[in-house]
Steps between C-alpha positions, in 0.01 A plus 500: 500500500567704238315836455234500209642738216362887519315599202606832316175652476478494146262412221554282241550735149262276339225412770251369306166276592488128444279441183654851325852341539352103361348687183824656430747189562255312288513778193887486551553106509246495199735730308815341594329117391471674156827601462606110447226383282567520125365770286188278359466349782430852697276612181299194595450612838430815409205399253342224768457712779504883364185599362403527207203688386409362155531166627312611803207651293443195290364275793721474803532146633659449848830558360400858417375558805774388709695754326338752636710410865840386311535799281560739822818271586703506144697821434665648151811560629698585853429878415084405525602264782676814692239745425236227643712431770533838615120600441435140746741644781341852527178418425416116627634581815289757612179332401629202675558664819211657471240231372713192601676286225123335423385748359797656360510235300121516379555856402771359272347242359201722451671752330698252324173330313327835466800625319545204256126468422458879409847458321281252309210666438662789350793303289256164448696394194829573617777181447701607730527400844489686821705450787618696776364565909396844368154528483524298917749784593269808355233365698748448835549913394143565439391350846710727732426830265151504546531445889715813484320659286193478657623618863753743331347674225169316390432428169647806328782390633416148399446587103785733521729199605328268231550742213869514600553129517251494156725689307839324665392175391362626103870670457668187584240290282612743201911527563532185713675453744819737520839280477330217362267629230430106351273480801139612389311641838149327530328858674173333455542249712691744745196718466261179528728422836508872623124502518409199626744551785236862526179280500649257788648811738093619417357195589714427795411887604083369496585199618797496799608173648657483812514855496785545249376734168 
C-alpha cells in the first residue's frame, strides 16, 4: 500500500470562504460573457438590467424593480470589475466567516438596494443607468467597521472612520476614478450601502442570533 502523500503545512495564498469566492467567479464570468457580445447588444444589457432613475421615478413596473438585484452584477469596465473584485475578497470574506455566507449575502443585497434607492432619491431624473456591486461592497465594509469600532474605539472612532470613507468616496465622485476617468463614481449609493451595512451591524448588536454580533 502506498503511503498517503504528506501535506506541506501550508495555506492556500488565496483561502477564501465558499459564497465570497461564488460572488466573485460570477462577477468575472459576467465580464468575460460581455466581452463577445456586440457593442449594441451589451448597451442593451446595460439599459435592461442597470438602473435607471428617471425611468425608475416615473412608475416602476416589475422590470424596474428587478433591476434593483441585476444592476449589482454588470460592471463599466475590467478596471470597476478589479476594484469590486478586490473590495469582495477583503471585505466579503470576513463578514462571511464571521456571519456565515447567509447573511453575508443579505448585507449585500441590503446595501446594494439601499444604495440604488438613495442614488435615486437624490438624482430622480437622472437617464443614466447605474451599475456596479458598489453600494453591496460598502455595506460588506460598513458591517465589520462598526463591530470594530464599537469594541475598539466606540463611536468617535466610528464617525471618525465614516468621515474618512465620506470624503474618499465624494473625491472619487468629483475626479473619478484614477486611470479610468470615463467611469463616473455613484458615492451615493456607496454612502446609501456604507450605512445600511451600519444600521444592520446595529441591529444585529440589539438583536444577536446564535450568538454571533
Amino acid at each position: 500500500m502506498a503511503d498517503a502523500p504528506q501535506r506541506d503545512g501550508r495555506e492556500p495564498i488565496l483561502n477564501l470562504p465558499p459564497l465570497t469566492s461564488a460572488l466573485a467567479a460570477l462577477l468575472l464570468a459576467i465580464q468575460i460573457v460581455r466581452q463577445f457580445l456586440d457593442a449594441e447588444t451589451d448597451v442593451w444589457l446595460i439599459l435592461e438590467l442597470g438602473v435607471v432613475p428617471a425611468r425608475f421615478t416615473a412608475g416602476p413596473g416589475l422590470q424596474d424593480l428587478v433591476t434593483l438585484l441585476t444592476y449589482m452584477l454588470l460592471h463599466g469596465g475590467w478596471l470597476h470589475l478589479i476594484f469590486n473584485l478586490v473590495a469582495l475578497i477583503a471585505f466579503g470574506s470576513g463578514v462571511e466567516r464571521l456571519l456565515g455566507g447567509a447573511r453575508m449575502l443579505f448585507t449585500a443585497v441590503l446595501g446594494g438596494v439601499a444604495g440604488v434607492l438613495l442614488h435615486v432619491l437624490i438624482y430622480p431624473s437622472d437617464t443614466s443607468p447605474l451599475i456596479g456591486a458598489s453600494g453591496g461592497l460598502s455595506a460588506l465594509f460598513g458591517r465589520p467597521v462598526f463591530a470594530i469600532a464599537r469594541r475598539a474605539g466606540g463611536w468617535r472612532r466610528l464617525i471618525s472612520v465614516t468621515a474618512i470613507w465620506l470624503g474618499l468616496n465624494l473625491a472619487f465622485g468629483l475626479v473619478g476614478v484614477p486611470g479610468d476617468e470615463t467611469v463616473e463614481v455613484a458615492w451615493v449609493a456607496h454612502m446609501g450601502g456604507y450605512f445600511a451595512g451600519l444600521a444592520y451591524g446595529f441591529w444585529l448588536m440589539r438583536n444577536p442570533v446564535g450568538g454571533r454580533r
